[in-house]
C-alpha positions in Angstrom: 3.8 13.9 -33.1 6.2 15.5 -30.4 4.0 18.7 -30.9 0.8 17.0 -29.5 2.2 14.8 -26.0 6.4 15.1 -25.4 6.3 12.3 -22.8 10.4 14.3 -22.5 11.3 17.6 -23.2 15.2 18.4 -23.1 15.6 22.4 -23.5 19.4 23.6 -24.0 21.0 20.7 -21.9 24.6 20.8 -21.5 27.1 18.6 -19.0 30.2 19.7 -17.8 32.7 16.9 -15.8 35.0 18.5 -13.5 37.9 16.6 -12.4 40.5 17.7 -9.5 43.4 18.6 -11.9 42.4 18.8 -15.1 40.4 20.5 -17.0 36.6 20.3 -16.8 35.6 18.4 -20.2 32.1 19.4 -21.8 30.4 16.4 -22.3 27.2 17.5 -23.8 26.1 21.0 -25.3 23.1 22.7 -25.9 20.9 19.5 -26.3 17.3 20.1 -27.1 14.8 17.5 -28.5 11.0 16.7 -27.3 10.0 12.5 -27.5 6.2 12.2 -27.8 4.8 9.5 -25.7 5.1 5.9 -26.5 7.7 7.2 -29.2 10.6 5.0 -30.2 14.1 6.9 -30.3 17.2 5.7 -31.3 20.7 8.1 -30.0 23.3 7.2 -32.2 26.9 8.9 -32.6 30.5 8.3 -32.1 32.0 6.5 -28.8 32.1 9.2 -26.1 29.8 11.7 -27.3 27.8 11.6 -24.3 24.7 9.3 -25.1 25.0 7.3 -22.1 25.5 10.7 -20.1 22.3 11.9 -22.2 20.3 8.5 -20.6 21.7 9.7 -17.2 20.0 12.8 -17.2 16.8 12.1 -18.5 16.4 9.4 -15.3 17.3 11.6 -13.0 20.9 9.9 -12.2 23.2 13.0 -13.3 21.7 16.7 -13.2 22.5 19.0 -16.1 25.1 21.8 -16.0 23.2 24.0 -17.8 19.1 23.7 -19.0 16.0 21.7 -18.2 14.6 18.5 -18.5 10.9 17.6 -17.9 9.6 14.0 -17.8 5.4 13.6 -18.3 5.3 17.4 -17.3 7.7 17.4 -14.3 11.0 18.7 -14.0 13.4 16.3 -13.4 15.2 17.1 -10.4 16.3 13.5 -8.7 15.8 9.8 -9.7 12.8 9.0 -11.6 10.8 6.1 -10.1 8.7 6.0 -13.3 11.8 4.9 -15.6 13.0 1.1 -16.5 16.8 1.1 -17.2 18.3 -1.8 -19.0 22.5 -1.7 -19.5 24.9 -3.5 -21.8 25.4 -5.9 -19.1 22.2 -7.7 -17.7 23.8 -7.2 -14.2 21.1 -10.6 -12.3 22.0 -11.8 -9.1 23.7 -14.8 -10.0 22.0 -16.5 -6.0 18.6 -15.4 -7.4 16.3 -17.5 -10.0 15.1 -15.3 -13.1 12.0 -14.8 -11.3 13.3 -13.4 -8.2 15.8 -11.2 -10.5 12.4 -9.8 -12.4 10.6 -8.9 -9.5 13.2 -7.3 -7.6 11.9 -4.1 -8.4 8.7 -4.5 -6.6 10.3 -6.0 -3.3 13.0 -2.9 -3.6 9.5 -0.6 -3.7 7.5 -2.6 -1.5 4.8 -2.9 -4.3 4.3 -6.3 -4.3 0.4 -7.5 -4.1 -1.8 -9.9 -5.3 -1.3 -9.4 -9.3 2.6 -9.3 -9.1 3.0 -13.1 -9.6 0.8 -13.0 -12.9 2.8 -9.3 -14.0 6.0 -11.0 -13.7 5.0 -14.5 -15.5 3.3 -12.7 -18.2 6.5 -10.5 -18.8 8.4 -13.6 -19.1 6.0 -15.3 -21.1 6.3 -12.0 -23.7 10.2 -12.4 -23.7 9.9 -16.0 -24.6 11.4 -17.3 -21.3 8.8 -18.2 -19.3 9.7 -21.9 -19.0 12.7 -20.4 -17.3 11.4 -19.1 -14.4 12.9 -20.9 -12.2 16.7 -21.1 -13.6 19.8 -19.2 -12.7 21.6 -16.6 -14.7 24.2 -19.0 -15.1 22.0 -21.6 -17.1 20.7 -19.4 -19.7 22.4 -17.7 -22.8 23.5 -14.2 -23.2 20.7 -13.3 -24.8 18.0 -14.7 -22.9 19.5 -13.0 -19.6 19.2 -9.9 -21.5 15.3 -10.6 -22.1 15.1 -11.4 -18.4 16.6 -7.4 -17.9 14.2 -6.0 -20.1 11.4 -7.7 -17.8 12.6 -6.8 -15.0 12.8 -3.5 -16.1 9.3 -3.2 -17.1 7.9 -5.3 -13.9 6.8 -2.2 -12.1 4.6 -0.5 -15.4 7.2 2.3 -15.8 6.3 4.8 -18.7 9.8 5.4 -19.9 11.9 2.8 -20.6 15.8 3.6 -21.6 18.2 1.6 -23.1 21.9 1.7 -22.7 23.5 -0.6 -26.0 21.9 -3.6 -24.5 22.8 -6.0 -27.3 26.3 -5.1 -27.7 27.9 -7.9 -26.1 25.7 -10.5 -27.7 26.5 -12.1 -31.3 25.4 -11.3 -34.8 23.0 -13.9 -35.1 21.7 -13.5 -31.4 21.4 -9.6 -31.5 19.6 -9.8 -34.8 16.8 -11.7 -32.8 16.7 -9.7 -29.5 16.2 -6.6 -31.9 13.2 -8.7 -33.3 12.3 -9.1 -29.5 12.5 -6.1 -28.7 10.4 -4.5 -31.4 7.8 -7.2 -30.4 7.8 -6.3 -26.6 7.2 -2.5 -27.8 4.6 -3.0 -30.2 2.5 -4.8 -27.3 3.3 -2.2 -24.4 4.0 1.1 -26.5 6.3 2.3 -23.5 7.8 5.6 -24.7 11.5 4.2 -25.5 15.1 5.7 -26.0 18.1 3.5 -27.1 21.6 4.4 -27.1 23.1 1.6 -30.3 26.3 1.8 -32.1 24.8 -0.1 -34.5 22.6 1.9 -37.0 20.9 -0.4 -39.0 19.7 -1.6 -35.3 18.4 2.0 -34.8 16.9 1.9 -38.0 14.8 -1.4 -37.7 14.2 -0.3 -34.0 13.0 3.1 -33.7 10.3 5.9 -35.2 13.4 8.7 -35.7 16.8 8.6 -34.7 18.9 11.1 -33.3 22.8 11.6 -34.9 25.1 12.9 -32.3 28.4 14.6 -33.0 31.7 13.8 -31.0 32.3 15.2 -27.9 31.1 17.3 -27.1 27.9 15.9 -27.9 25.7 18.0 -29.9 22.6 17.0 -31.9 23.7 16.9 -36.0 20.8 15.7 -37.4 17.1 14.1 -36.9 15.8 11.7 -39.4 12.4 9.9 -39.3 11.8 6.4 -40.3 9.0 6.3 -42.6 8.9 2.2 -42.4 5.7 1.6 -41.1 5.2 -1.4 -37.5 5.5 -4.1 -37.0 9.0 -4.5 -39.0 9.3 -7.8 -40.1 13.1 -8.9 -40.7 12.3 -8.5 -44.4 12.4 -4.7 -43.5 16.2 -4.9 -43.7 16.0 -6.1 -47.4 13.8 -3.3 -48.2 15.5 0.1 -50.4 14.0 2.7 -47.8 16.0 0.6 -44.8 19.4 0.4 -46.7 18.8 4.2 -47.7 18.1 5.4 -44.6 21.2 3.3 -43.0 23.5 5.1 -45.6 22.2 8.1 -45.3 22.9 8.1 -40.8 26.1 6.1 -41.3 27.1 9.0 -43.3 26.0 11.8 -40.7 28.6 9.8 -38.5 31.5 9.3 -40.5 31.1 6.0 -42.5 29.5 4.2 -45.5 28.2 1.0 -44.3 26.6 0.2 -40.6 
């Protein structure tokens, strides 16, 4: 699959931080690994082994130390317009309605036209939060601010869409539905999609391989495919495959059960 169309190519990556006093710390080393287009991966690994760093690069927000990185064919040399980013933290104006927070992005671009108003309304309307249009960040859940990031970083049609742990602040019961969102919202717009998650039966519902990082510095252990076929349907998680597969990454990382 990454043979035929690597929407991302990452050839012998490596990040070095240098700090005034101490020594430089090597964050990540000698990354390679190609993502097809409309591919779903999943980065998983232990706390500060550079997956967020890894996100970073691939957008264009951090240039490598050492190698080459090349989104849809171009080297990645600054800020990639063609890239939605969505945090842990949904980070809406709190002054601005869920609609204005969505189509931010177009105002920011000067993009906005005839079709915007429909883009952004249908986005919502795919998230399940369309009746809240017109509500402030403060009147809605957790979870349904989250939804409201995701839409506001697909509003402008970007090809790449990266995800920094954005459910790890939400609860058990709420995170176990965003992931069901989530897998909707990519099953219906097939954007190529990479998701840092500390939580690897998340990964494994979520994503077509997933990618086991080492501890810092971050180095690429293992790649394991997910032969569960889309859509996953929550009854996924009971299957044997899932629970094998979540045992076998949670190993690759140091524990039994994830």
């Amino acid at each position: 699959m990454t043979a035929v169309s690597p929407a991302i190519v990452l050839r012998g990556i490596s990040k070095t931080y240098a700090a005034k006093g101490r020594p430089n710390t090597l964050a990540l080393d000698n990354i390679s690994l190609d993502i097809a287009e409309g591919e779903f991966v999943a980065l998983v690994g232990p706390s500060g082994c550079g997956k967020s760093t890894l996100l970073k690069l691939i957008s264009g927000l951090l240039p490598p130390s050492n190698g080459e990185i090349e989104v849809f064919k171009a080297t990645v040399t600054r800020p990639l317009p063609s890239v939605g980013i969505v945090f842990q933290s949904p980070v809406l104006m709190k002054w601005r309605t869920i609609y204005e927070n969505v189509i931010l992005p177009l105002e920011v671009m000067g993009t906005i036209d005839a079709s915007s108003h429909d883009r952004v309304m249908g986005l919502l309307e795919l998230a399940g939060i369309r009746d809240f249009a017109q509500s402030y960040p403060r009147e809605l859940s957790g979870g349904m601010q989250q939804r409201a990031a995701i839409c506001r970083a697909l509003v402008h049609n970007p090809p790449l869409l990266l995800l920094d742990e954005p459910f790890g602040a939400l609860d058990a019961m709420t995170r176990s539905q965003m992931n069901m969102d989530l897998a909707r919202i990519w099953a219906q717009t097939r954007k190529t999609t990479v998701l840092i998650t500390h939580s690897v039966a998340e990964a494994v519902f979520l994503a077509d391989r997933v990618v086991v990082m080492s501890a810092r510095p971050g180095r690429i252990t293992e790649i394991i495919s997910v032969e569960i076929p889309h859509p996953r349907t929550v009854d996924v998680r009971g299957q044997p495959k899932f629970g094998e597969l979540v045992q076998q990454i949670g190993k690759h990382i140091g524990f039994e059960f994830a």
